[in-house]
C-alpha positions in Angstrom: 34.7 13.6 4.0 31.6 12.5 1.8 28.9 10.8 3.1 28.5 6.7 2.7 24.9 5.9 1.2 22.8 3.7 3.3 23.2 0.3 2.7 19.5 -0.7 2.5 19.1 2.2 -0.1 22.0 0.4 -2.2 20.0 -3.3 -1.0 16.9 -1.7 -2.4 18.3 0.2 -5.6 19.9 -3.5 -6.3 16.8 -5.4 -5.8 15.0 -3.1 -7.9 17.6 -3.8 -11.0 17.2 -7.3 -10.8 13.5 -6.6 -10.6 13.4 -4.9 -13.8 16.2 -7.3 -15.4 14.1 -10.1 -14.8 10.6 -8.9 -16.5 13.0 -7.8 -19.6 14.1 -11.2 -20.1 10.6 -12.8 -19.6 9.0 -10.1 -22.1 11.9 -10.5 -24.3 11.7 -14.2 -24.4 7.8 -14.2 -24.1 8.0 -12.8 -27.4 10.7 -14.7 -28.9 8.8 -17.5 -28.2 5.3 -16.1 -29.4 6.2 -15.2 -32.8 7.9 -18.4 -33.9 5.7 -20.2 -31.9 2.7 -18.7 -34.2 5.3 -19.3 -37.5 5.7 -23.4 -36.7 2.4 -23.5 -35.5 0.9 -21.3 -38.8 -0.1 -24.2 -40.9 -2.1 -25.8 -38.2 -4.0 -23.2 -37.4 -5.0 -22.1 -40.9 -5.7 -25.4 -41.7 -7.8 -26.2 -38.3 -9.4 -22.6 -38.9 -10.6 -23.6 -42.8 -11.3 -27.0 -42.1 -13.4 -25.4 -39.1 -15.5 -23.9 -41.8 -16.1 -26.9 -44.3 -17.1 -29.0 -41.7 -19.3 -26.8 -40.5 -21.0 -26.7 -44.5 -21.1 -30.4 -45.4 -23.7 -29.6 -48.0 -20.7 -27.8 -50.5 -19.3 -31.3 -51.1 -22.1 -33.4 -51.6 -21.6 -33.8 -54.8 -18.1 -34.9 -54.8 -19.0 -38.4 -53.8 -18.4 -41.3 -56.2 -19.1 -45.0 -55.7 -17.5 -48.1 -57.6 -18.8 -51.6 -57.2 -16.9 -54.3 -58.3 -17.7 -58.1 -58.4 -14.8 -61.1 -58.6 -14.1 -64.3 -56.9 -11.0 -65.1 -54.5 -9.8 -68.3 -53.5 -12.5 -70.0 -51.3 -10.2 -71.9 -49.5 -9.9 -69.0 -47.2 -13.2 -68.5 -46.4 -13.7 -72.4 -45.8 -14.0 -74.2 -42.5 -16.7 -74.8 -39.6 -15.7 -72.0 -37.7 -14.4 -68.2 -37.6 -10.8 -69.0 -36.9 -10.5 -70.9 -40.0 -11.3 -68.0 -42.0 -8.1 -66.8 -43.7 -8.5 -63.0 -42.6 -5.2 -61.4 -43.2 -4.5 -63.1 -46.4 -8.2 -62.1 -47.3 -7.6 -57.9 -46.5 -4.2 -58.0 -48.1 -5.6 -58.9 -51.3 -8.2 -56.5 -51.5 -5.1 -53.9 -50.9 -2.6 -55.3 -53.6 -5.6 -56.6 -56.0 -8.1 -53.7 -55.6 -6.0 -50.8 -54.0 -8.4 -50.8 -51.1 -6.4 -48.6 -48.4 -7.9 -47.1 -44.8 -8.1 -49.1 -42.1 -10.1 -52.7 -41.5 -12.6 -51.4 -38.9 -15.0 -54.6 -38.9 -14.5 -58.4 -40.0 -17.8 -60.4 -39.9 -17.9 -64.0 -40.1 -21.1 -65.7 -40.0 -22.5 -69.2 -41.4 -22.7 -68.1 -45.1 -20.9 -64.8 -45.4 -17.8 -62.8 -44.5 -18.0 -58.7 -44.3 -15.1 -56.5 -44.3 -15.3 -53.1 -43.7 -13.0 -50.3 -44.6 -12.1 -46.7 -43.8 -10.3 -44.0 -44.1 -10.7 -40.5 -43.7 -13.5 -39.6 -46.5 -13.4 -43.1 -47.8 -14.8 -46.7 -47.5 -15.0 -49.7 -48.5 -17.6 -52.9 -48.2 -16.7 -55.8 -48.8 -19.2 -59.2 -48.8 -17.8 -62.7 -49.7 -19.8 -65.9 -49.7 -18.1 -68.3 -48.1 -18.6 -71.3 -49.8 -17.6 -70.2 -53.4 -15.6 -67.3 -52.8 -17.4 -64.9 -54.7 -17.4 -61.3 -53.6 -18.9 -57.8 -54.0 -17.1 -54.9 -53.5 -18.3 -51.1 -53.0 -15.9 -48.2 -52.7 -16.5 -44.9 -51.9 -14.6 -41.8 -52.5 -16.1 -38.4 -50.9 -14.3 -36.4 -52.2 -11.3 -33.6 -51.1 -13.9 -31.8 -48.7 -14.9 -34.8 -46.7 -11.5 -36.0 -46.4 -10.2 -32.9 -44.7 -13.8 -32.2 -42.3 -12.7 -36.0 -41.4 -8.8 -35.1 -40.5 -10.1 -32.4 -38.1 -12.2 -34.6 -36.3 -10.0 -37.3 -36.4 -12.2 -39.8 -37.5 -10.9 -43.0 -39.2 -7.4 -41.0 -39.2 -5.5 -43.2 -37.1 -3.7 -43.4 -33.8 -1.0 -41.4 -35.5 -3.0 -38.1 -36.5 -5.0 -37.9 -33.0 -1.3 -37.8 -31.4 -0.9 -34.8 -33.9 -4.4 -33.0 -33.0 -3.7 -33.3 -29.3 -0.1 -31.4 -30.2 -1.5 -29.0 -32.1 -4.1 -27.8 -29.6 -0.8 -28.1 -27.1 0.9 -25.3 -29.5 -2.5 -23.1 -29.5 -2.7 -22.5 -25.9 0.8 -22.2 -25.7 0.3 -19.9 -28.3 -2.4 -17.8 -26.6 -0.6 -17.9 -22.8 2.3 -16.7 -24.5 0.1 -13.8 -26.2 -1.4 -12.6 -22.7 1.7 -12.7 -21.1 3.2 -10.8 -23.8 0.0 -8.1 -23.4 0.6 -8.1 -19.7 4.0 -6.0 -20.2 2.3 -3.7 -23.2 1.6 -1.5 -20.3 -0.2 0.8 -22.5 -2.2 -1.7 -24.4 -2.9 -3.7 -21.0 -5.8 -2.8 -19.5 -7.8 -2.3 -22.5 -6.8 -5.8 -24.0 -8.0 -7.4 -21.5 -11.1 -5.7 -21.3 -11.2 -7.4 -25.0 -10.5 -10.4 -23.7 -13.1 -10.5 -20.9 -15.4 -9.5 -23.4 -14.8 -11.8 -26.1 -15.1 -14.6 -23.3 -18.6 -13.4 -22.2 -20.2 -12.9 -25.9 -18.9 -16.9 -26.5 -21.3 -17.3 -23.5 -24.1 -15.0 -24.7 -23.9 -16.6 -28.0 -24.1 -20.4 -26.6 -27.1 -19.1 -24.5 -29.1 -17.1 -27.1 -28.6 -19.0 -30.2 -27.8 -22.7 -29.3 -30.8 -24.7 -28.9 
């Protein structure tokens, strides 16, 4: 009569399957993940990564800026009255946009005693505006800078609205899911393992060694 294996040898053979079932599915969706992940996520960071360098050398674009001032009257019965609130504001921005194509947002309206100010901007534009009140009479200056200062001003985020800063805070959510997914993925490269990380320890301390030796 043949012998009956022990049942904690067929507990422990069965534990071990699952075991080794479950890291295959986490290294075969780890990777999954990781390389479409990076595909989606491609654009951002090849643009982040180029933008990183232009911002970083302002002085290639200098040139590219171009000012226009331009000088007209608008109806002075919106800049009329005793006081601020009589001042026609929104009637007073949207003609600038439909008159003058004057985009970006309105970041300042100043109203004093003789003079209104507007301000525009958008990401590597502005545009000032002074009216005197009592005639209507105004002076406009735009500013272009140029392609370079445009994109240096999307990565930071300036003057790019509430809109883009929603997309920089999801794209630095898709780069570290992008670099967990990576290590995780290195974790079951058994033979690459211990020498990646090495790398990555490394890497790590020579962004500290550079902060400490070059950065004033």
């Amino acid at each position: 009569m043949p012998k009956s294996r022990p049942l904690r040898s067929i507990t422990t053979v069965s534990a071990g399957s699952r075991s080794l079932h479950l890291r295959r599915l986490t290294a075969k969706y780890t990777r999954w993940l990781h390389i479409y992940g990076s595909m989606v996520s491609f654009g951002l960071v090849f643009f982040f990564a180029v933008t990183g360098l232009t911002l970083n050398h302002p002085q290639w674009f200098e040139k590219a800026q171009r000012s226009a001032t331009v000088k007209g009257t608008l109806d002075a019965a919106w800049t009329a009255g005793a006081t601020e609130a009589d001042v026609k504001k929104l009637e007073i921005v949207e003609y600038f946009r439909n008159h003058h194509g004057i985009h970006g947002a309105v970041t300042d309206f100043r109203v004093d005693d003789r003079e209104c100010g507007l301000t525009f901007k958008g990401p590597g534009y502005a545009a000032d505006v002074f009216i005197d009140r009592a005639s209507g009479r105004f002076e406009l200056t735009e500013t272009r800078m140029g392609l370079g200062a445009i994109v240096n001003d999307l990565h930071k985020g300036r003057d790019a609205g509430p809109g883009w800063k929603i997309f920089i805070d999801v794209s630095a959510g898709l780069l570290v899911f992008i670099s967990l997914t990576g290590l995780i993925l290195l974790w079951f490269v058994h033979k690459h393992r211990t020498a990646g990380f090495l790398l990555l320890v490394a890497g790590s301390l020579m962004v500290g060694l550079i902060y400490a030796t070059l950065v004033p």
